[in-house]
TORDREN-688295 format. One record per residue (C-alpha): residue number from 1; residue in three letters; x, y, z. Coordinates in steps of 0.02 Angstrom, whole numbers. Each point is the difference from the previous one (the first is absolute). Layout:
// TORDREN-688295
  resi  resn    east   north      up
   NUM   ALA       X       Y       Z
...
// end
This chain:
// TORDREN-688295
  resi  resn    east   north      up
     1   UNK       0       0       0
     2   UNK     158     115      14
     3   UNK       9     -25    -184
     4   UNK    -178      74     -11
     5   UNK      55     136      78
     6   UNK     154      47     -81
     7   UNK     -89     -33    -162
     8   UNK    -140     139      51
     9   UNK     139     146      77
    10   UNK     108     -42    -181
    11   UNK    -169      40    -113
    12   UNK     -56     138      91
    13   UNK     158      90     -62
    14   UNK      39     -90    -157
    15   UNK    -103     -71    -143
    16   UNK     -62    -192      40
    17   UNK     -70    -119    -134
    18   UNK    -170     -90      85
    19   UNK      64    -135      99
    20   UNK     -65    -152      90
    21   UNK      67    -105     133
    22   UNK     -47    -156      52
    23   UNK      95     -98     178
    24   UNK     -27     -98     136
    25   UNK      94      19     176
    26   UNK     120     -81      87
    27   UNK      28       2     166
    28   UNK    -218      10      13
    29   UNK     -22     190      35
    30   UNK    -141     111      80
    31   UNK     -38     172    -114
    32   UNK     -72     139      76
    33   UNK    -112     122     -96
    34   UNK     115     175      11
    35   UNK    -101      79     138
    36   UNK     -29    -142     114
    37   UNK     101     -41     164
    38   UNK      75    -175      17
    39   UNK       5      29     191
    40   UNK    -185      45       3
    41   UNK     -61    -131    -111
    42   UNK     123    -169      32
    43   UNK      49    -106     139
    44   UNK     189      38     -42
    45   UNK      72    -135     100
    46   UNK    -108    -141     -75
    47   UNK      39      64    -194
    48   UNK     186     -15      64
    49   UNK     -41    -189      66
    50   UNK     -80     -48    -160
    51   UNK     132      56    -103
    52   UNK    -106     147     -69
    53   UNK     113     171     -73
    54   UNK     -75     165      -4
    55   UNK     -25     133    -109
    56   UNK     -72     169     -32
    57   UNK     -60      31    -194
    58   UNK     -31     143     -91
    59   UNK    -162     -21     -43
    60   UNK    -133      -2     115
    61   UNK    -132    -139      43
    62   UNK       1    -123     137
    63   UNK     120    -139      81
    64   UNK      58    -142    -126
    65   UNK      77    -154      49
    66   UNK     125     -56    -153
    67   UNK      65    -190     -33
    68   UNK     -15    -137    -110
    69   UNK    -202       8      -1
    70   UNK      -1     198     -73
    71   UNK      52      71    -153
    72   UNK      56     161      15
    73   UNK      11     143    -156
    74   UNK      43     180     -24
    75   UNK     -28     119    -134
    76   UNK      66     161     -61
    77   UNK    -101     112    -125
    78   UNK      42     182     -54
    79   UNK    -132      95      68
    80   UNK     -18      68    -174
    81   UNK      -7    -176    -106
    82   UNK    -107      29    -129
    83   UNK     -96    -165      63
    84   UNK     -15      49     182
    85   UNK    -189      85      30
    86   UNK      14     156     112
    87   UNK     -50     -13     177
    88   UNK      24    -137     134
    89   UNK    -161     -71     -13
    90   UNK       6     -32    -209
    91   UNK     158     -56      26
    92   UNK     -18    -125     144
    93   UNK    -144     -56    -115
    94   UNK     121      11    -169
    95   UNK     140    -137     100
    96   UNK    -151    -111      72
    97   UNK     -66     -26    -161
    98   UNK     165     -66     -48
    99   UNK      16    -110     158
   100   UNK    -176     -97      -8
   101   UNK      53     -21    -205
   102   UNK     138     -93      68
   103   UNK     -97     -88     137
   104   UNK    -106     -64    -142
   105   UNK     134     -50    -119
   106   UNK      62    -138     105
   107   UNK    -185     -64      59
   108   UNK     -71     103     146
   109   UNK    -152      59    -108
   110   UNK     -93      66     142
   111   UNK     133     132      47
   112   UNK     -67     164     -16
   113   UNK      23     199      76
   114   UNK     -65      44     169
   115   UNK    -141     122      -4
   116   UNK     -20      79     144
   117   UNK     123      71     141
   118   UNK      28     -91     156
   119   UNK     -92    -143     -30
   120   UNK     -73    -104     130
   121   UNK      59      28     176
   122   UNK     158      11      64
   123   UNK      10     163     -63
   124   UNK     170      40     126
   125   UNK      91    -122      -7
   126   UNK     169      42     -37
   127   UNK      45    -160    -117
   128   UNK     -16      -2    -194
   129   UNK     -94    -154      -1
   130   UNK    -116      38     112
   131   UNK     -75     145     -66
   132   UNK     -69     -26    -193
   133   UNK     -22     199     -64
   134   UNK     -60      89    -170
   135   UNK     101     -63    -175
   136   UNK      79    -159      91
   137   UNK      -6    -182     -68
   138   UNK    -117     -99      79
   139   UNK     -67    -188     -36
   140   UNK    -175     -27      81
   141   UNK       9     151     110
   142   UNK     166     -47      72
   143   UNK     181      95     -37
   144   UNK     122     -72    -119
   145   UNK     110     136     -54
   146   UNK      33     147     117
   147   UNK      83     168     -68
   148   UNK      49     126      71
   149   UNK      78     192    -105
   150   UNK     125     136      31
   151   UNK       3     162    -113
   152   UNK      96      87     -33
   153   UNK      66     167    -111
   154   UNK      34     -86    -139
   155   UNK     -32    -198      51
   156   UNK    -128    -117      53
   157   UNK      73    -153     101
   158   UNK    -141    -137      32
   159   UNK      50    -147     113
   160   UNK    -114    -170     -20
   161   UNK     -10    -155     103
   162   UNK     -78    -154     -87
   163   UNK     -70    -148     108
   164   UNK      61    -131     -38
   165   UNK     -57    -127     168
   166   UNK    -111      43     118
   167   UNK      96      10     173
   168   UNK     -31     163      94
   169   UNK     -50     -92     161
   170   UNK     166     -51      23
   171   UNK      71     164      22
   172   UNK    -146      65     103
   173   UNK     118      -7     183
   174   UNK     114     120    -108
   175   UNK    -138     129      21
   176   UNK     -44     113     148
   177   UNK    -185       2     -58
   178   UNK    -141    -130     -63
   179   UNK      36     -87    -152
   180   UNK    -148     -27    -151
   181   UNK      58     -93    -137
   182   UNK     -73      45    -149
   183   UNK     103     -49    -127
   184   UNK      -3    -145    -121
   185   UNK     140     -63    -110
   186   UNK      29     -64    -172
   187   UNK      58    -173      50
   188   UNK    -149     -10      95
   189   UNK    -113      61    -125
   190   UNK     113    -119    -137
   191   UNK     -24    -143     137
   192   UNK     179       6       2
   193   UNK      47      -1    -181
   194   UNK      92     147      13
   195   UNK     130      44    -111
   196   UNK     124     149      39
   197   UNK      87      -3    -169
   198   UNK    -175      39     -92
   199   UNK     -61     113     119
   200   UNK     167     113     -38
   201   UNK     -12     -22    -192
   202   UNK    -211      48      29
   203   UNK      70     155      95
   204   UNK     134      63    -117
   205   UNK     -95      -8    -148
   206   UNK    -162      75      40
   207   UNK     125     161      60
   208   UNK      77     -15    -154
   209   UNK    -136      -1     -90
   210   UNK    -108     152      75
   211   UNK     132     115      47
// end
């Protein structure tokens, strides 16, 4: 994530081609959204006995937990792409469209854009995953990509974590507050025929092709 970072500071001064990232983590790591509080939010002493790192992003959003069952991406845009619809709002809407396409491309037909803001209850929690809100991915009203943006003077950052298994209850002692797991994940939705390489190309190309 330093390398989203650096990669955001560098175009804000200096001309940056669109440009996608796609990783996974290792050591697992904790990322906080860019004004939340680890100290305030997580039982520091129990992420340090599970072997969790910690992180703050740029980007806002809530608490993601990052290992082999999450996909993680980042893109950059020029603010002034000639693809990129002005406002946050279209342009939340302009990226999720390109998400669920993917979603769809390698079998989750039911994928589709969250409606409405904050939905369902749980409307503080401080965890991604646990609070589904307006131009997210959801399958069957439950979260499967959360996203999260930073803008700013001449760059939009957006940072994405795809579900990939369904296991927030095991990182629920991490938290200093109630955990609601409403997540779902592709290799639960695939009943477990899940297959990282496709998912990538799926993700790649669709960027490719509509920005």
């Amino acid at each position: 994530m330093q390398k989203d970072e650096d990669l955001f500071l560098k175009a804000e001064h200096k001309d940056l081609q669109p440009t996608l990232r796609i990783y996974q983590w290792q050591p697992q790591c904790i990322s906080l959204g860019y004004s939340q509080k680890s100290e305030k939010l997580l039982n520091l002493e129990e992420c340090k006995n599970q072997g969790w790192d910690i992180v703050q992003r740029l980007t806002g959003g809530g608490i993601v937990f990052h290992n082999i069952d999450e996909i993680t991406y980042s893109l950059f845009l020029p603010k002034d792409h000639p693809k990129l619809p002005k406002g946050i709002i279209p342009c939340c809407n302009f990226i999720s469209e390109i998400l669920v396409k993917t979603l769809k491309d390698i079998g989750i037909k039911q994928a589709s854009i969250a409606a409405k803001q904050n939905l369902g209850s749980n409307k503080g929690s401080a965890v991604c995953f646990s609070r589904p809100t307006k131009y997210e991915i959801m399958v069957d009203n439950q979260k499967i990509i959360g996203s999260a943006q930073k803008q700013g003077k001449r760059t939009l950052l957006q940072h994405g974590s795809i579900c990939i298994r369904k296991n927030l209850y095991k990182t629920a002692n991490c938290l200093l507050t109630p955990l609601l797991d409403k997540s779902i994940g592709i290799a639960n939705i695939l009943n477990g025929n899940f297959n990282k390489d496709l998912l990538i190309k799926a993700l790649i190309s669709n960027f490719n092709n509509n920005i």
